[in-house]
MIDO-518086 format. One record per residue (C-alpha): residue number from 0; residue in one letter; chain; z, x, y. Coordinates in Angstrom, 2 decimals, always signed. Layout:
<senus>
<senu pami="NUM" torse="A" vomi="A" c3="Z" c1="X" c2="Y"/>
...
</senus>
This chain:
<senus>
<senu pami="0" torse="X" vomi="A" c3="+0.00" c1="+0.00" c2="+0.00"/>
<senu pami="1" torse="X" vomi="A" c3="-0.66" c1="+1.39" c2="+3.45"/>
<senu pami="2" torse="X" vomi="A" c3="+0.43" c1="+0.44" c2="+7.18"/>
<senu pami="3" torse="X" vomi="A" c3="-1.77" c1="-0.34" c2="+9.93"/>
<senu pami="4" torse="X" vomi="A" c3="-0.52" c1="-0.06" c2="+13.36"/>
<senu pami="5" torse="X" vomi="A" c3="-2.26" c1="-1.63" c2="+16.33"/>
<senu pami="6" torse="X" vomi="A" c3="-1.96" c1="-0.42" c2="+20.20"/>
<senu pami="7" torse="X" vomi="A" c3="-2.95" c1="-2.18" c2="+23.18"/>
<senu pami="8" torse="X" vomi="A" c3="-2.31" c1="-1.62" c2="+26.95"/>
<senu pami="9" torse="X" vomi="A" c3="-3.10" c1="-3.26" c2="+29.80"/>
<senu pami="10" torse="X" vomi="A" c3="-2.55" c1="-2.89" c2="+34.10"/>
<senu pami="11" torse="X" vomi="A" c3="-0.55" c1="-5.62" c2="+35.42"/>
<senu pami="12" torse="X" vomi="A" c3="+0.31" c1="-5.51" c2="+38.94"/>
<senu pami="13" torse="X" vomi="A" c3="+3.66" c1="-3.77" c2="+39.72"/>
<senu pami="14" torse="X" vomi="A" c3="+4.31" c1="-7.22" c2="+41.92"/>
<senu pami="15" torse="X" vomi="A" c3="+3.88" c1="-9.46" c2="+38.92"/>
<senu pami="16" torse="X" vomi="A" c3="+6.22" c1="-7.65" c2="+36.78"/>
<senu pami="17" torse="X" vomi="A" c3="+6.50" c1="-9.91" c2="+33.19"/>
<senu pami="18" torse="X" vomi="A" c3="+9.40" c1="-11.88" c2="+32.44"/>
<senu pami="19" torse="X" vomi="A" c3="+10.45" c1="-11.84" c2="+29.33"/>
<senu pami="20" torse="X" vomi="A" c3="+12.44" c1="-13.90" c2="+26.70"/>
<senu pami="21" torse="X" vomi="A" c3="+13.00" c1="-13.32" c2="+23.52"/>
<senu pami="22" torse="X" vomi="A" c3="+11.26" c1="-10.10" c2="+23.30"/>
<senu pami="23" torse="X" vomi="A" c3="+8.34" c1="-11.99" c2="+24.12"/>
<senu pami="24" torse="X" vomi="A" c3="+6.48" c1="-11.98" c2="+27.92"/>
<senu pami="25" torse="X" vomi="A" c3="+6.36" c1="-15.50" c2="+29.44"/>
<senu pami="26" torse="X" vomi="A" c3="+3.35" c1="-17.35" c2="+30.26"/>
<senu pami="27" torse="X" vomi="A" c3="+2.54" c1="-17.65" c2="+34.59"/>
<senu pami="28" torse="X" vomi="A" c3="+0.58" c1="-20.82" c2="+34.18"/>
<senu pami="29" torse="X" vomi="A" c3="+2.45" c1="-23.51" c2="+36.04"/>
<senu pami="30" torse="X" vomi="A" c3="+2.12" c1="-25.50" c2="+32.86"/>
<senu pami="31" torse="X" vomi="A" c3="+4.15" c1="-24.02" c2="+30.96"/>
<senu pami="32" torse="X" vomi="A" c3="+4.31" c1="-26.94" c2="+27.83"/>
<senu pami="33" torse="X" vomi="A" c3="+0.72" c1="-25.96" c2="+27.48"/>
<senu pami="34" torse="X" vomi="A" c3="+0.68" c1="-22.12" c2="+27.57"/>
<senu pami="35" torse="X" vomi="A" c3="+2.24" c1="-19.32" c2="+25.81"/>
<senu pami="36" torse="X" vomi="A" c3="+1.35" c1="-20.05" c2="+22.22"/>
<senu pami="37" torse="X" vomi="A" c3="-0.22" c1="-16.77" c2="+21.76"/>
<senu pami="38" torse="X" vomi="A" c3="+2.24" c1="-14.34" c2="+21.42"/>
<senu pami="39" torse="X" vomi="A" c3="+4.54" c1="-16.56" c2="+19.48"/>
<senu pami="40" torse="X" vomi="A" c3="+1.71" c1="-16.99" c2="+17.10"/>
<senu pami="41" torse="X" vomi="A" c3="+0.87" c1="-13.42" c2="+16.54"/>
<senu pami="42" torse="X" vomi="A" c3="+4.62" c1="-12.81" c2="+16.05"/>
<senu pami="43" torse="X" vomi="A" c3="+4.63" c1="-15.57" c2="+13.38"/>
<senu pami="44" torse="X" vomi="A" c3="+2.04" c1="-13.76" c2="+11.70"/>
<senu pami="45" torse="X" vomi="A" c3="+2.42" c1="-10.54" c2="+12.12"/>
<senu pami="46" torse="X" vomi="A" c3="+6.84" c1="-11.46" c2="+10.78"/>
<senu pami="47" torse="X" vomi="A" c3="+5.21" c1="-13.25" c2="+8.07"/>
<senu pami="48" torse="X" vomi="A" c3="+3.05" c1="-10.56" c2="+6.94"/>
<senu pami="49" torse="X" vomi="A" c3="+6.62" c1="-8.04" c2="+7.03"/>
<senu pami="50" torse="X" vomi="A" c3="+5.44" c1="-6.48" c2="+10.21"/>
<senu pami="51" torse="X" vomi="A" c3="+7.12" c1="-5.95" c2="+13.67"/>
<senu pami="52" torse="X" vomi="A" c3="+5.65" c1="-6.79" c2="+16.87"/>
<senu pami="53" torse="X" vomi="A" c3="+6.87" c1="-5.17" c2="+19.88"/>
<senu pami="54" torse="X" vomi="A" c3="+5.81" c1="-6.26" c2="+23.17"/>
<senu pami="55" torse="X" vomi="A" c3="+7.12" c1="-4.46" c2="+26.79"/>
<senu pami="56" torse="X" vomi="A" c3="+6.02" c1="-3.67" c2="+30.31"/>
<senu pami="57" torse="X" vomi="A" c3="+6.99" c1="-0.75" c2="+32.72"/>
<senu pami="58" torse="X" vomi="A" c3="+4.98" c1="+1.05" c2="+35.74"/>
<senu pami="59" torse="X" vomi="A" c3="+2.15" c1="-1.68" c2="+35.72"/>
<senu pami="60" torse="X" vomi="A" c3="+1.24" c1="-0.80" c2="+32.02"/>
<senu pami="61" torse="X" vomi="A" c3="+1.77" c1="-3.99" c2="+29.49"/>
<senu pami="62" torse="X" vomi="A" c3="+2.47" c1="-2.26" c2="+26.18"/>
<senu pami="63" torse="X" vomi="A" c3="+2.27" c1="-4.30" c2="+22.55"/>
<senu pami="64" torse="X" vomi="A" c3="+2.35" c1="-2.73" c2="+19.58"/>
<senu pami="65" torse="X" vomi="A" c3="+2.09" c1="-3.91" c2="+15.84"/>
<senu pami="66" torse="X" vomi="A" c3="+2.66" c1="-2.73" c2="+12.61"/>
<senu pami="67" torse="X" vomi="A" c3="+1.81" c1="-4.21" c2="+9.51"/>
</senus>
């Protein structure tokens, strides 16, 4: 069995900084019922597959990392 690890980045601007909750950022759209479902998905999956799913921002850079 192997691992596979996948590594994005992004630029935010530094005067949007994320909020997060639960380890997870939170969505900007003022419709918030609506929005968001993404990340939660990919950290059903990727949990549900035994991987980890690691999301953070800092100096304008949006980090998430995976590992399966």
């Amino acid at each position: 069995m192997g691992v596979t690890s996948v590594s994005v980045e992004d630029y935010y601007s530094p005067t949007a900084q994320p909020s997060f909750e639960d380890g997870l950022p939170q969505t900007t759209k003022a419709d918030k019922a609506n929005h968001g479902f993404g990340m939660r998905s990919m950290r059903a999956i990727v949990e549900r597959y035994g991987g980890t799913l690691v999301a953070r921002a800092e100096d304008g850079v949006f980090h998430l990392d995976i590992m399966l």
